[in-house]
C-alpha positions as CSV (number, residue, x, y, z in Angstrom):
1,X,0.0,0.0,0.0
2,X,1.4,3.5,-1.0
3,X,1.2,6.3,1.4
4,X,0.0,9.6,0.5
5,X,0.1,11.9,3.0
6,X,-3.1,13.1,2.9
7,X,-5.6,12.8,5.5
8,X,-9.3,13.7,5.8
9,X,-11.8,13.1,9.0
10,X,-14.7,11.2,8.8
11,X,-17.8,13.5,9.1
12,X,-21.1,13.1,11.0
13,X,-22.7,10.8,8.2
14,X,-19.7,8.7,8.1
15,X,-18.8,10.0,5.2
16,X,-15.1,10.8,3.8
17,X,-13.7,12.7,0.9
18,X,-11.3,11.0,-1.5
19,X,-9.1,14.0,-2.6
20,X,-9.4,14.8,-6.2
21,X,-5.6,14.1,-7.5
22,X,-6.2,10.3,-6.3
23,X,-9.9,10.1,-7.9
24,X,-8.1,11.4,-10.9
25,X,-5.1,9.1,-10.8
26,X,-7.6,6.7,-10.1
27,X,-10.2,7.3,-13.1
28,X,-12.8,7.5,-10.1
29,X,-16.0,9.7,-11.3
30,X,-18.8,11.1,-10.1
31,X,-21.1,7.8,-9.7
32,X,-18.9,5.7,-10.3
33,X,-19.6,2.2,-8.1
34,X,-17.1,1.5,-5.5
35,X,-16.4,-1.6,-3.3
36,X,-15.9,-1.8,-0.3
37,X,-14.5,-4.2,2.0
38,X,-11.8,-4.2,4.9
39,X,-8.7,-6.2,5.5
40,X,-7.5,-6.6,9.1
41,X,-7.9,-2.7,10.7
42,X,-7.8,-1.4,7.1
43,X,-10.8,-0.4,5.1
44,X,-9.9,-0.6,1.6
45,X,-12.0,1.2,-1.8
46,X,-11.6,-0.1,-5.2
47,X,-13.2,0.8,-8.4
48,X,-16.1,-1.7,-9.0
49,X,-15.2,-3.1,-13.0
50,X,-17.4,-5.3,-14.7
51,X,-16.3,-9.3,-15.2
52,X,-16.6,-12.7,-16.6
53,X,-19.5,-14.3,-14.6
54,X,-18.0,-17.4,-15.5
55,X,-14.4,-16.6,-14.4
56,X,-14.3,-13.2,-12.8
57,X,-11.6,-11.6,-15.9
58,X,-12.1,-8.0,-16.3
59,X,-10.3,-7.8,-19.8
60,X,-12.1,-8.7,-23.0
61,X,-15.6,-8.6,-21.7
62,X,-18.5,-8.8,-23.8
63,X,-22.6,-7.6,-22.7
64,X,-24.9,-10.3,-23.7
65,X,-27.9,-9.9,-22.3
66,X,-27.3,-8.1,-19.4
67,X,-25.0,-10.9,-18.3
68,X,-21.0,-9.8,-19.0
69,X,-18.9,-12.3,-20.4
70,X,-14.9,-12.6,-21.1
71,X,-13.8,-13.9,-24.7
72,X,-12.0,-17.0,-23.3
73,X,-15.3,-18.0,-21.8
74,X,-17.1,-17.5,-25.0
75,X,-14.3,-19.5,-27.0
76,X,-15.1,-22.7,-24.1
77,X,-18.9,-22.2,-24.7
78,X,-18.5,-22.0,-28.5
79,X,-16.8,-25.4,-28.2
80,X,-19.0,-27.5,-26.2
81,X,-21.5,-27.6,-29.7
């Protein structure tokens, strides 16, 4: 994990405010869906992506009826006729 120096409180919501150079540095945007989860005493944010339903890849995904699919899945599909 890379320190950056910057530190913001948590207001009375529970909210915080990512700082813009890391949404930018980030390609985070307004809406954009994040995930959350923690990992010991850290709570960590990451940029929800679309995957393979099949295998979870994030590269090479196709939409097919609302369903998102990687090419290497579609090859193994293809090949089962």
């Amino acid at each position: 994990m890379k320190k950056t120096g910057v530190y913001r409180r948590v207001d009375e919501l529970g909210r915080i405010v990512l700082p813009k150079e890391i949404r930018d540095a980030l390609e985070i945007n307004i809406k954009d869906p994040m995930e959350i989860y923690t990992d010991g005493n850290s709570v960590i944010l990451k940029k929800l992506e679309d995957n393979c339903i099949f295998c979870g890849r994030t590269k090479d995904i196709t939409k097919y009826k609302d369903k998102i699919i990687c090419s290497k899945c579609i090859q193994s599909i293809m090949a089962l006729k």
